[in-house]
C-alpha positions in Angstrom: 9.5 5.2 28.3 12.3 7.8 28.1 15.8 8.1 27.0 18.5 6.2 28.7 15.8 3.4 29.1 16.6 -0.5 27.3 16.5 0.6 23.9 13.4 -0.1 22.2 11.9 -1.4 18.7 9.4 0.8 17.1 6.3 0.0 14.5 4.6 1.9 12.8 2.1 2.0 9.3 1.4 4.4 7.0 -0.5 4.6 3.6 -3.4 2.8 3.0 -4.7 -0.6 3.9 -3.3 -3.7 2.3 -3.6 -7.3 3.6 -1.2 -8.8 5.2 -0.3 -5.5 7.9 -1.2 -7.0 10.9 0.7 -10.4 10.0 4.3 -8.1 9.7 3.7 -6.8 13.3 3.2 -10.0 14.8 6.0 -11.1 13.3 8.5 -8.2 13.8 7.4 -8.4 17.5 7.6 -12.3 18.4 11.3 -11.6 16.4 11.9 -8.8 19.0 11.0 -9.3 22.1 12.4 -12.9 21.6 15.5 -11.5 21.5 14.9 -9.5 24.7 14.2 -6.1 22.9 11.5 -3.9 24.0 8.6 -2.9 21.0 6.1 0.0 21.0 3.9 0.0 18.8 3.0 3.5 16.9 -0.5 4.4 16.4 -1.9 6.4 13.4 1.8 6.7 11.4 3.8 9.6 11.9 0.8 11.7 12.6 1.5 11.9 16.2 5.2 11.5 16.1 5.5 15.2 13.7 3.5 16.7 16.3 6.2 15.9 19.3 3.6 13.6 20.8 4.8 10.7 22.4 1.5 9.7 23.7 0.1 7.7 21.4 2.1 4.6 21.5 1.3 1.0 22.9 3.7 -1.4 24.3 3.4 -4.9 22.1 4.0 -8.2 23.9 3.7 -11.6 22.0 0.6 -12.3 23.7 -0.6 -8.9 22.1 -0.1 -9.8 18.8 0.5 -14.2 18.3 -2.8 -14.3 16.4 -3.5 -10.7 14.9 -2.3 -12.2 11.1 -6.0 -13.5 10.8 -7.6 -10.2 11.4 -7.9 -7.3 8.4 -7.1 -4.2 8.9 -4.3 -2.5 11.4 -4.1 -2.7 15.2 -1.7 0.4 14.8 -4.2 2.0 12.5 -2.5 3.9 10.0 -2.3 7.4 8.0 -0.7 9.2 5.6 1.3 11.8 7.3 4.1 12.5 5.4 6.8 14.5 7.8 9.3 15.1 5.2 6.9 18.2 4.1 7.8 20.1 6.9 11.5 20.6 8.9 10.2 21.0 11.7 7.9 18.2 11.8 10.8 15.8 10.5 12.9 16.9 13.6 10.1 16.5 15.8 9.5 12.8 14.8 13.0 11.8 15.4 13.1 13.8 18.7 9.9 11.7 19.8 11.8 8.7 18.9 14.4 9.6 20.9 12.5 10.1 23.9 10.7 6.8 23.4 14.2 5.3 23.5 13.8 3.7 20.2 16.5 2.3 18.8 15.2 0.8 15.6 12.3 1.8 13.7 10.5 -0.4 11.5 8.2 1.5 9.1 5.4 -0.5 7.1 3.9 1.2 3.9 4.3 2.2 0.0 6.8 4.4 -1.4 5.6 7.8 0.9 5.9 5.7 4.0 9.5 4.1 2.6 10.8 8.0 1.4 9.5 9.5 5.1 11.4 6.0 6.5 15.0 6.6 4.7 14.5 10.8 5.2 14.0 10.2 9.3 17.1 7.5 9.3 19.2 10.5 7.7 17.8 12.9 9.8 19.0 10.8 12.8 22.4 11.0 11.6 23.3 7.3 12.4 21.1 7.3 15.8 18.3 5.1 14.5 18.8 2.2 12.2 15.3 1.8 10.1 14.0 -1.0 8.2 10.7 -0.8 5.6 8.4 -3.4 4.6 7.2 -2.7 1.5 3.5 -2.6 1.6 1.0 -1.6 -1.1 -1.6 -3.3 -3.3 -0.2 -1.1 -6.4 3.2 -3.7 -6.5 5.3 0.3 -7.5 7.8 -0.4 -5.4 11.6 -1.3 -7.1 11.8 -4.9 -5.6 13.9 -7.3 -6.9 12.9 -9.3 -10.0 10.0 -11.5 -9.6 9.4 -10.3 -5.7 6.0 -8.7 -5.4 4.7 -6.0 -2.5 2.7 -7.7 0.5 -1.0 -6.8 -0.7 -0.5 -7.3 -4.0 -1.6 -10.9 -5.0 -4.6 -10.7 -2.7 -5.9 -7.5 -4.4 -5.5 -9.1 -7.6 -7.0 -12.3 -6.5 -9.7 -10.3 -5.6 -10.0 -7.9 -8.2 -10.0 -11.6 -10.4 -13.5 -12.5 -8.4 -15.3 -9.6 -8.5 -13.9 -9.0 -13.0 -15.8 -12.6 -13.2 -19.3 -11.6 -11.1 -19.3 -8.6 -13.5 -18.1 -10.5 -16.3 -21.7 -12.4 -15.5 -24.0 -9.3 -15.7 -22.6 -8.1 -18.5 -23.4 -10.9 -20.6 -26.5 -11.1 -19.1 -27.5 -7.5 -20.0 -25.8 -7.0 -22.8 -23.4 -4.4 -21.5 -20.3 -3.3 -21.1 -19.2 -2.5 -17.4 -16.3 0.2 -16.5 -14.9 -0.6 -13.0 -11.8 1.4 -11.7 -8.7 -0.9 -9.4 -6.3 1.1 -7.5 -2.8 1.8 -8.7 -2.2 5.3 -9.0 0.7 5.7 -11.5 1.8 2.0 -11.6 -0.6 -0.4 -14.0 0.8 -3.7 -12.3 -2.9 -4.6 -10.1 -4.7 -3.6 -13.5 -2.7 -5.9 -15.5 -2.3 -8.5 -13.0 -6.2 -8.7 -13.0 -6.8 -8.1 -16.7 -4.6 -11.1 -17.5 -6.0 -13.4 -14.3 -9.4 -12.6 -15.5 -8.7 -13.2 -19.2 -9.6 -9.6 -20.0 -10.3 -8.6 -23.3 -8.4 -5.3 -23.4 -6.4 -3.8 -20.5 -5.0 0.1 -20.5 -2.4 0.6 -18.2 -1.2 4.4 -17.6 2.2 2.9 -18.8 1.1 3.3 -22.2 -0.1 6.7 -22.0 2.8 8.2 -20.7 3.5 12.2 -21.0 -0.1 11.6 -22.5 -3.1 13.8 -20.2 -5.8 10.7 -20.6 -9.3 12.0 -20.8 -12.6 9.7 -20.7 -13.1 10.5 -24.2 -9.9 9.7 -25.3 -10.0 6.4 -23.4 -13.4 5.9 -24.9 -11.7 6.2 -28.2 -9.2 3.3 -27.7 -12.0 0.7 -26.5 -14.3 1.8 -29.5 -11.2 1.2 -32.1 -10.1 -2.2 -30.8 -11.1 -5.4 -31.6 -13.0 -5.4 -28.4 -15.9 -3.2 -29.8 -17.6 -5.8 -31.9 -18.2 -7.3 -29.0 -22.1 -7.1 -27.0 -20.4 -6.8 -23.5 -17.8 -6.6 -21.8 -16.2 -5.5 -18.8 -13.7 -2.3 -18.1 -11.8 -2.2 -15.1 -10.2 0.7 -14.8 -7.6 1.5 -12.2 -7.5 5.5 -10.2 -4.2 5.7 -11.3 -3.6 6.3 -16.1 -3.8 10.2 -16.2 -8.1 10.2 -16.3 -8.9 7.4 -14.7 -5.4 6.0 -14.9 -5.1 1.8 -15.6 -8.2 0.2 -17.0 -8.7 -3.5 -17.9 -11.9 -4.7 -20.4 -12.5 -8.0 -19.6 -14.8 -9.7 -22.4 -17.8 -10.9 -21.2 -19.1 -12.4 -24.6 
């Protein structure tokens, strides 16, 4: 819908997937449209917003979305289009917006999305009032004290079930397993599953900072702890300290 239109509420997600994605759209839209606001969704991110294309949008009733929360996944989709790499493209997302007749523009992702968010608000220049729901199963977001990214517990509640089935096999064969959580940078699901699971060791990238982690140097620090005597056990490792970036070995013995 063009300019000049009722001004509208845009969503849109970008990153990766986390649980809990479809449950904010539902949400944000019953909120809107209950208030007598028009909401489009955005499909795919900013991919098609940096391009100028205002084609790939859907208009979101609360019929479209009152029982989305129990599926996985995205109805938007998402990606991981960052616009603030390019001018051009930055200009061309908020000139997309513009001609969609957004007014607000609620962006749903980790600290890319929420950077891309706060860089298209500025760009803008007061035009567009944005709000970002921080999303991400690697919890690196600077939330207040004690609040935790959407995503978050369920990863680690998973990442707990799946430490335990390996914890299993590895006393059963007498091995010690190395499985790798995400987390990038950030040790937080690492940890959080490490101490859920009652891990024997956990390396977080935290405590290698500056450091460039190898495999053999994080072979080293399981093979000096206390850990080693041990017949098995199980390393979760997360693709975030330096090498292999956070890892958790959770005794299996």
């Amino acid at each position: 819908m063009a300019e000049g239109s009722d001004p509208a509420l845009a969503l849109l997600v970008g990153g990766g997937p986390a649980p809990g994605i479809n449950g904010v759209i539902s949400a944000a839209t019953i909120e809107a449209r209950n208030r007598g606001a028009r909401v489009i969704g955005v499909l795919d991110g900013f991919e098609w917003l940096s391009r100028g294309d205002t084609g790939h949008v859907m208009p979101l009733e609360i019929r479209d979305v009152s029982r989305i929360h129990f599926r996985g996944g995205s109805i938007l989709r998402t990606s991981r289009t960052n616009p603030t790499k390019d001018a051009a493209k930055l200009e061309n997302v908020v000139r997309a917006l513009r001609e969609l007749g957004v007014r607000w523009l609620v962006t749903i992702g980790g600290d890319d999305t929420a950077f891309s968010a706060s860089r298209v608000a500025a760009q803008a220049g007061g035009a567009l009032s944005v709000v970002h729901v921080p999303k991400t199963i690697d919890n690196d977001l600077p939330l207040p004290g004690g609040i935790v990214t959407f995503g978050f517990e369920t990863a680690r509640h998973v990442g707990v079930s799946l430490v335990e089935t390996i914890m299993e096999d590895a006393r059963a064969t007498s091995r010690w397993y190395l499985l790798v959580a995400m987390g990038r940078k950030a040790g937080h699901l690492a940890l959080g599953i490490g101490k859920a699971a009652g891990a024997t060791l956990t390396l977080i990238p935290e405590e290698f900072a500056g450091e460039k982690l190898r495999l053999t140097r994080l072979a080293d620090v399981i093979e000096g702890s206390r850990a080693s005597s041990r017949p098995s056990a199980t390393t979760t490792a997360t693709c975030g300290c330096p090498s292999c970036r956070s890892a958790t070995c959770s005794g299996a013995s």
